[in-house]
C-alpha positions as CSV (number, residue, x, y, z in Angstrom):
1,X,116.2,187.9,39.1
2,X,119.2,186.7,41.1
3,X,118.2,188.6,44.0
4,X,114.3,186.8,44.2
5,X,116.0,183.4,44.0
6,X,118.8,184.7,47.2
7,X,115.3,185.9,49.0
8,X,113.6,183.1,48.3
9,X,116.0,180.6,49.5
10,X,116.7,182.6,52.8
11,X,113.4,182.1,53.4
12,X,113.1,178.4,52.3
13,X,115.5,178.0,55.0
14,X,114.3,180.0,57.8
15,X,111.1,177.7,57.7
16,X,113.2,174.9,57.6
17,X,114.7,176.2,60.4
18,X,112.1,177.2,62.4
19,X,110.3,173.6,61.5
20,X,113.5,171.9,63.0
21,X,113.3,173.7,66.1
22,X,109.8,172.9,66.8
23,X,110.4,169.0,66.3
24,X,113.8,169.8,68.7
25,X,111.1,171.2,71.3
26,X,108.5,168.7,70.7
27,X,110.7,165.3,71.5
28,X,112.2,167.2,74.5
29,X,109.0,168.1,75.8
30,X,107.8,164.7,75.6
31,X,110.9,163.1,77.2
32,X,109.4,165.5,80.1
33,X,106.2,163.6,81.0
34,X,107.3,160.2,81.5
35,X,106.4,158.6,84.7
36,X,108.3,155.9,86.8
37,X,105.8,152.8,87.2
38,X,108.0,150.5,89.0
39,X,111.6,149.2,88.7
40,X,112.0,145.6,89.0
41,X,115.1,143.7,89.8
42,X,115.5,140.3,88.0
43,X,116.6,137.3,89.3
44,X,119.8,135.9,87.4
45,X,119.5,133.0,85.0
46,X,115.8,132.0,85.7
47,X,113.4,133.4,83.2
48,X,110.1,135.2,84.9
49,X,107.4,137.1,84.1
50,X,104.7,139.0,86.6
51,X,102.1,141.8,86.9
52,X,102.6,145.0,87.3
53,X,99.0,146.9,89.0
54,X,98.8,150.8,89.5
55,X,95.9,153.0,88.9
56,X,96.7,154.2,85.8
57,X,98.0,151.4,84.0
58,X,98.3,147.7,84.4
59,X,101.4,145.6,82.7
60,X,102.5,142.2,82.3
61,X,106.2,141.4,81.9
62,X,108.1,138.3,80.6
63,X,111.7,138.3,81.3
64,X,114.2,135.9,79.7
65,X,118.2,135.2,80.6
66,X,120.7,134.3,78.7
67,X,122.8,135.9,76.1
68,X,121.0,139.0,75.0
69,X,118.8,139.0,78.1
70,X,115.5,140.4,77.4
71,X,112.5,141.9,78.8
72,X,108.8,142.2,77.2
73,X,106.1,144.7,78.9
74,X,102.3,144.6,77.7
75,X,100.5,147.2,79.5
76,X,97.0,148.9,79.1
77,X,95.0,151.9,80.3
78,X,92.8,151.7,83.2
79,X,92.4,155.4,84.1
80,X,94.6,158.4,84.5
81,X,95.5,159.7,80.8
82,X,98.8,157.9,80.1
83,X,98.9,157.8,76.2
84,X,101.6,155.0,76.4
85,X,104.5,153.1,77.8
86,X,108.3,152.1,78.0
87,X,111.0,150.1,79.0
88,X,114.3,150.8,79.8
89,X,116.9,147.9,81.3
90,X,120.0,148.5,83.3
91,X,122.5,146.2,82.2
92,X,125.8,144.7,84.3
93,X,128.3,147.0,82.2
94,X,126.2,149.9,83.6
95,X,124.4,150.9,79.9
96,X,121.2,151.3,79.6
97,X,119.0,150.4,77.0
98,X,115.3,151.6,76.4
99,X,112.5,150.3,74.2
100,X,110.6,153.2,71.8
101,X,106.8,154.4,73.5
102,X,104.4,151.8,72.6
103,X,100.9,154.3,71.9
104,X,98.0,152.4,73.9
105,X,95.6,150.9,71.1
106,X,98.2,150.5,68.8
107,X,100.4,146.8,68.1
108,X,103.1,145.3,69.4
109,X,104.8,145.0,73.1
110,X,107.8,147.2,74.8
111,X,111.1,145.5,74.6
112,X,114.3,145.9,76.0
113,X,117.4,143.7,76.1
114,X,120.8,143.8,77.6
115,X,123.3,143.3,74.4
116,X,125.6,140.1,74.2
117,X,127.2,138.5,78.0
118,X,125.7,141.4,79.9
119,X,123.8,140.9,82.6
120,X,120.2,142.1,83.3
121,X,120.0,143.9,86.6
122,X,116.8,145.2,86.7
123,X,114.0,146.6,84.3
124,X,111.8,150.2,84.6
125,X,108.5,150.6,83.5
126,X,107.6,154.3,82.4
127,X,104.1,155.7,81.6
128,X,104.1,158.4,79.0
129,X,101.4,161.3,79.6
């Protein structure tokens, strides 16, 4: 009896294991297909907000200064496959801070933001195939 329970829970946690490994593989693999759209700089202390055109996917961004300086990015599909989009902001202090994929047809906008005095250099927009 002891010795079906010992089997049993080396294999309980060899599927475990093997489960774990395929999310490991699955996040890495997606950090592989993310495409540069275009890197912005911002201007300092004067909020602004723009277009961003490409053939696959079209954004609008609203940045805003201050104390926790912050960019928002809507984009949406106009050809090419991308399944979503990112943000990632590169701060004074030289951190950089990115925003989770937004899926296209789901809610909500990308948004980064530069934590406390920091500066705001510039912002990236990344599609995600």
């Amino acid at each position: 009896m002891a010795r079906t329970v010992q089997r049993v829970a080396v294999v309980v946690f060899a599927v475990l294991a093997l489960a774990g490994m395929g999310v490991g593989a699955a996040q890495a693999s997606a950090a592989l297909v993310q495409r540069e759209v275009a890197t912005l700089p911002v201007p300092p202390l004067k909020p602004a907000e723009g277009t961003i055109e490409t053939s696959s996917i079209n954004c609008v961004w609203k940045y805003s200064p201050g104390r926790n300086s912050t960019v928002w990015v809507d984009c949406y599909q106009i050809g090419g496959g991308a399944s979503g989009y990112s943000v990632s902001v590169s701060c004074s202090d030289g951190s950089v801070h990115s925003s989770p994929v937004i899926r296209f047809g789901g809610f909500g906008s990308a948004m980064a933001f530069c934590p406390g005095a920091t500066r705001m250099l510039s912002f990236t927009v990344w599609a995600h195939y």
